[in-house]
Steps between C-alpha positions, in 0.01 A plus 500: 500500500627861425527729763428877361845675585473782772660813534628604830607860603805527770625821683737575716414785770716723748888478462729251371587186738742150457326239361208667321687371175463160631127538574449603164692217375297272672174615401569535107653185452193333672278614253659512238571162553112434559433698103409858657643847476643717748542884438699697737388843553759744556451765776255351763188619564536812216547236224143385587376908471656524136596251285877422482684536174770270603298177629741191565373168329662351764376119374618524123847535649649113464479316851890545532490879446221468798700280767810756463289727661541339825832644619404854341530741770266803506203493232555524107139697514486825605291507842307801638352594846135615295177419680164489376205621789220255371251746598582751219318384242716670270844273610272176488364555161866589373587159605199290380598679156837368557352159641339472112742645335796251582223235482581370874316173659650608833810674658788397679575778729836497661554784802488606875242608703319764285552242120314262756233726672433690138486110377220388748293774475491533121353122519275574727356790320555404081505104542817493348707193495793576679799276675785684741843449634628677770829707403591614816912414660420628836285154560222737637157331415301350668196276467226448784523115458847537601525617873836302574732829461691251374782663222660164428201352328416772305707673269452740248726489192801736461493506883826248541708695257385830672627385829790361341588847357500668770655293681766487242538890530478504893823256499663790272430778743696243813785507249466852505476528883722264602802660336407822657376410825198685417106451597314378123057574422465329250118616391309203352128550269219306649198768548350450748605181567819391684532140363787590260712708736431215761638202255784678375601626805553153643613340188800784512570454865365862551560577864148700542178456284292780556120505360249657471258267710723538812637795567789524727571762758799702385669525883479095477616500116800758607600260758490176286723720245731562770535105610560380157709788397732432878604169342492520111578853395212473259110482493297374219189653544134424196219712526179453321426806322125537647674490907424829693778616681398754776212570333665557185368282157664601188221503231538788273210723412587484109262267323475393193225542220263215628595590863772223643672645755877404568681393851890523533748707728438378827872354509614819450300637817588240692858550449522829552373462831673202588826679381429770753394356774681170558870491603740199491794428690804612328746267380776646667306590848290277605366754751451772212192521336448629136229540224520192305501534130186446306472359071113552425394302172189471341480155332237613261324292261749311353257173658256572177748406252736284585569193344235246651649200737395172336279373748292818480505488133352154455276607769365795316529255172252294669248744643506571126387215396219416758320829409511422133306155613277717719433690156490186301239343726313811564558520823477929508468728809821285653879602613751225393796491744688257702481378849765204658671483211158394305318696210140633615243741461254689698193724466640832455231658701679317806845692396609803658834721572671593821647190646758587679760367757331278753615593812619150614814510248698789647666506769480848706785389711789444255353738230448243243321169381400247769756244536194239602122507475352652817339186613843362554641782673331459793696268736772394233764819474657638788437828553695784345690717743 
């Protein structure tokens, strides 16, 4: 029996992230495999207000050309931060024009937290056939089925090579420190979510973690400074962009056009103030005590585009591919992702944004990622002095 081939839209929302190649990868080689088409829609949400001149026919590429988009890093189609308010009826009949004009079936949205809430709604209002994956490497959904807290068994793609970036670039900055006896903030992207800054920091031996989800006192965070710096000469210290130190949060005013707002800087504050208020021993007198030097570094967002791990790209590969079968079986309205290492799905009305750090995986103490769940605290480690 002949199956009528299908044309499926994809777009890719928000800013560029590892992996996103690979989810693309794994979607168009499904069906094209299966005899359908996939179109990929440059520029987010505004390629579904006007219609693109520069469409990808992502399918009549040959299956080889399609699989060496796995390692890509970044995304070969342009990307946008557009939205669409699906209660002006003037943005939601610009993209039903769109809708008939590229002839779609359904779409296969690929984004964060606005992609996925635009996404939802626009089914629930227009019917229209739509399948998402969550693009988002600070691991901050959610779903309400899921009340463990539990970051191991759910991952979002792009999230391991994130961590592993930063990391990367935090063991830099103790290069950097360590020759000059210096204290090092490294700055690490997250929003408002501390997961990143959390990972890397303990994957680079970071000697303080500080998030946004537990603040720390700066009169305790001065002395800490002070205990490591007696012994080491040095401090690695990561901070999560979003953290508010003494009431400070860096997010700049500036927006842009579709009003995104933009976090970064803190490091900077926090150095300053650490470099004026905290004084070392001196290496000659013991009993002298002098400001200790301070290297502030933003870390930026070199986590978007690095070159994805290759656990995280066959990952994303497969998250790919399972919402291509959720297309192909017309199962709509769902988000394809993975949890404990196997491909699922779930209604995306269940989906939502903020996760954050639960409180049970930092330690307050030592500054940084529990060394043991809490339950086994209790009764098991002696008790810091």
């Amino acid at each position: 029996m002949n199956i009528p081939s299908k044309t499926f839209g994809y777009i890719n929302g928000g800013g560029p992230a590892p992996c996103a190649c690979a989810v693309l990868a794994g979607e168009a080689t499904v069906l094209k495999d299966a005899g359908h088409r996939l179109l990929a829609i440059p520029r987010g949400w505004a390629g579904m207000q006007e219609v693109q001149p520069d469409i990808f026919h992502i399918t009549d590429w040959t299956r080889e050309r399609i699989q060496q988009l796995i390692p890509e890093s970044g995304m070969p189609i342009p990307t946008d931060r557009a939205k669409i308010d699906p209660d002006k009826a003037e943005q939601t009949d610009k993209l039903m024009e769109c809708w008939k004009a590229y002839e779609l079936d359904g779409l296969l949205t690929n984004g964060g937290d606005d992609t996925a809430k635009t996404a939802r709604i626009l089914m629930e209002k227009l019917g229209l056939s739509i399948i998402h994956v969550p693009k988002t490497i600070d691991n901050d959904i959610c779903v309400e089925e899921w009340n463990d807290n539990n970051t191991f068994m759910h991952q979002t793609y792009g999230w391991e090579t994130a961590v592993n970036t930063a990391k990367e670039r935090l063991l830099k900055l103790r290069h950097q420190i360590r020759s000059t006896e210096r204290v090092g903030v490294g700055e690490i992207m997250g929003r408002k979510s501390g997961l990143i800054t959390l990972f890397a920091g303990k994957a680079a031996g970071a000697d303080i973690t500080l998030i946004r989800e537990c603040p720390i006192p700066t009169d305790i965070l001065y002395a800490r400074i002070c205990e490591i710096y007696d012994w080491q000469r040095n401090v690695l210290i990561a901070i999560a962009e979003a953290y508010e130190y003494e009431g400070t949060v860096c997010e700049s005013n500036l927006k842009d056009v579709y009003g995104q707002g933009h976090l970064g800087g803190i490091a900077s504050v926090a150095g300053d103030d650490i470099s004026e208020n905290v004084r070392v021993s001196s290496i000659t007198d013991r009993e002298k005590k002098v400001k200790v030097g301070v290297t502030k570094e933003i870390l930026g967002y070199h986590q978007q585009v690095d070159d994805p791990l290759a656990t995280d790209a066959v990952r994303a590969y497969r998250i790919g591919a399972h919402a291509a079968y959720l297309a192909l079986t017309g199962k709509f309205g769902r988000m394809a992702t993975m949890r404990g290492g196997i491909t699922t799905d779930v209604d995306l009305s269940r989906v939502k944004g903020g996760q954050e750090v639960p409180v049970e995986l930092y330690d307050p103490q030592t500054m940084s990622m529990r060394d043991l769940p809490v339950y086994m605290d209790n009764g098991v480690l002696k008790v810091r002095q």
